[in-house]
C-alpha positions as CSV (number, residue, x, y, z in Angstrom):
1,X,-54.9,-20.5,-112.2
2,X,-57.1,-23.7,-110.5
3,X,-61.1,-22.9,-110.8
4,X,-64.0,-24.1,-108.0
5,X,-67.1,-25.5,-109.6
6,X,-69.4,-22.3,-110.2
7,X,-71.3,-21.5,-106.8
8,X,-74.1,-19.3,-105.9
9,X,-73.3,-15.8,-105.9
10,X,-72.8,-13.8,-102.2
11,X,-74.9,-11.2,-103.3
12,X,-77.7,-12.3,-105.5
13,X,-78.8,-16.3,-106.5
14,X,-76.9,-16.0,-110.3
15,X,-73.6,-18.2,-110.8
16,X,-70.4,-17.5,-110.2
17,X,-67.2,-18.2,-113.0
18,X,-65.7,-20.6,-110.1
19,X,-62.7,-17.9,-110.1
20,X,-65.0,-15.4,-107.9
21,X,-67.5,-15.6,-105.2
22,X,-69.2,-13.0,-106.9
23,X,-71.5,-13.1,-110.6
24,X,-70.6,-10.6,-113.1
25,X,-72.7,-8.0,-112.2
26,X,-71.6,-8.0,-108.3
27,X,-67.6,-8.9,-108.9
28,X,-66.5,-5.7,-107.1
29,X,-68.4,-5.5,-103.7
30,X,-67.2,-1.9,-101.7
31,X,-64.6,-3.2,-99.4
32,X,-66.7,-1.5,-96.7
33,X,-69.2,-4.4,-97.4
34,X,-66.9,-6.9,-97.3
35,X,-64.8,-5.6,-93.7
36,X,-68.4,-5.6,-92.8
37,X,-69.1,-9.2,-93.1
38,X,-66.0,-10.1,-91.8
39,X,-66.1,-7.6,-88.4
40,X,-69.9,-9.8,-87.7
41,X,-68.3,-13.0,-88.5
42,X,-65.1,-12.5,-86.2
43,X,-67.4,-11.0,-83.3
44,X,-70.0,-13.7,-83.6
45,X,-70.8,-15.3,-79.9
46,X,-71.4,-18.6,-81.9
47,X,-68.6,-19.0,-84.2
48,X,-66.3,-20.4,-81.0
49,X,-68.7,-22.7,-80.0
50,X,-69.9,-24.5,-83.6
51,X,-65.7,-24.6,-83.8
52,X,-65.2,-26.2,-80.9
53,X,-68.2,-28.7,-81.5
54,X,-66.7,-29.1,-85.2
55,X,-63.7,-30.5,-84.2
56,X,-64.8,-32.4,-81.5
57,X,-63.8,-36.1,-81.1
58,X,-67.5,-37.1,-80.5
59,X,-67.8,-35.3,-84.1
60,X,-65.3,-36.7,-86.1
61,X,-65.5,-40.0,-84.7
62,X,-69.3,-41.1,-84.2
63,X,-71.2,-38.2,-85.8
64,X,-69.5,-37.5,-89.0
65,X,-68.8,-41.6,-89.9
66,X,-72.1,-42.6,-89.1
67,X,-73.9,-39.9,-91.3
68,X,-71.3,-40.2,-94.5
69,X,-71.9,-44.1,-94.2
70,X,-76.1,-43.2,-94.0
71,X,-75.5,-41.2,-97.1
72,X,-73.1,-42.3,-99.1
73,X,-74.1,-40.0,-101.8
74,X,-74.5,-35.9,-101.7
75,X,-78.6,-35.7,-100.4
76,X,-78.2,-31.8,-101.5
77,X,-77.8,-32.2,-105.1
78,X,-78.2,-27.9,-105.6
79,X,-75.0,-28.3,-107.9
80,X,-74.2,-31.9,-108.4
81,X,-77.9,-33.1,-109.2
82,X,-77.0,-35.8,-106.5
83,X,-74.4,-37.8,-108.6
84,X,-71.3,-36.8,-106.8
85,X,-70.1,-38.9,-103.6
86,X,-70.9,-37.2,-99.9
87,X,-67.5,-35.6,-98.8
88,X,-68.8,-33.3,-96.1
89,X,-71.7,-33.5,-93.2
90,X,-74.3,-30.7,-94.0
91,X,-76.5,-29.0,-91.1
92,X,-79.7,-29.1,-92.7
93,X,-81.1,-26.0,-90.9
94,X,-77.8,-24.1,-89.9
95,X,-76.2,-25.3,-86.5
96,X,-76.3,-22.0,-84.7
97,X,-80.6,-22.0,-85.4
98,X,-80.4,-25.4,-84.8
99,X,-79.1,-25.1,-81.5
100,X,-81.1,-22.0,-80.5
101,X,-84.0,-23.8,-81.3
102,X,-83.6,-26.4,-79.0
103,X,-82.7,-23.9,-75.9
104,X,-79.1,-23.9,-76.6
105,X,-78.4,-27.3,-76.1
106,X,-75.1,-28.4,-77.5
107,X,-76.3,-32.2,-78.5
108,X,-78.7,-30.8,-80.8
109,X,-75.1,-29.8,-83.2
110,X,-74.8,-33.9,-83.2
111,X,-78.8,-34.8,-83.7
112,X,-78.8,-37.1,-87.1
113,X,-81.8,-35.9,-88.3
114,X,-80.7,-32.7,-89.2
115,X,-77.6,-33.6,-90.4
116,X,-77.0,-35.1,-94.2
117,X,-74.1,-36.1,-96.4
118,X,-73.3,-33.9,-99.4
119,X,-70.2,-33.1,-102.1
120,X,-68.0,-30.4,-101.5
121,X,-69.7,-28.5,-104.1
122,X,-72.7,-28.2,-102.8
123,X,-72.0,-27.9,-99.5
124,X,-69.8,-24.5,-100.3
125,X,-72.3,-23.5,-102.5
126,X,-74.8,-23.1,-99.9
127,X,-72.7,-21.6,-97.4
128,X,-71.5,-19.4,-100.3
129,X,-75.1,-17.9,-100.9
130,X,-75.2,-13.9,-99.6
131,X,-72.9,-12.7,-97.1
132,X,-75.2,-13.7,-94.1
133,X,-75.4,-16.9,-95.2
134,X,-73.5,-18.7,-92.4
135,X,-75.1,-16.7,-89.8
């Protein structure tokens, strides 16, 4: 069976064996926890919008380019000590706070300066830390 690179795990900051999102000590969360997470995450006001804006044409054609060709290298380096290549855009403060604090204005998913380049690796590993992570 194919591994991930260890990330961060959902439940506390100790790493994962790449097989689970979970350390050793938190590899069996309650099922009630997890249907949980997963109830907030479908019922989230946001999540339809930061879709949307995600696969825009404005994203994947001027945004995401210019910022992978800015930073052609991963600028988070949490797993990859900055040596991988930038596969992914990364919201430096997460989009939805982002965008709430600028009044709910859509442009701010697209504003430069909070956005950086960053491997695959790290990127997941970020979103992958606790279950409200993404929120």
């Amino acid at each position: 069976m194919a591994t991930r690179p260890p990330s961060i795990c959902r439940e506390c900051t100790n790493l994962t064996d790449g097989v689970s999102p979970f350390c050793a000590d938190h590899i069996t969360v309650p099922e009630d926890k997890k249907r949980e997470f997963e109830t907030q995450r479908r019922n989230d006001p946001l999540a339809k919008m930061l879709k949307r804006l995600n696969g825009s044409a404005r994203w994947r054609n001027d945004t995401r380019p210019i910022v992978l060709a800015r930073d052609p290298m991963c600028q988070d380096g949490r797993v990859c000590g900055n040596k991988a290549l930038s596969e992914v855009v990364d919201h430096v403060i997460p989009a939805r706070d982002y965008i709430a604090q600028h009044g709910g204005d859509e442009n701010a998913y697209y504003d430069e300066s909070n956005l950086r380049g960053s491997c695959k690796p790290c990127h997941d590993a970020k979103r992958d830390v606790g279950f409200g992570a993404r929120r």
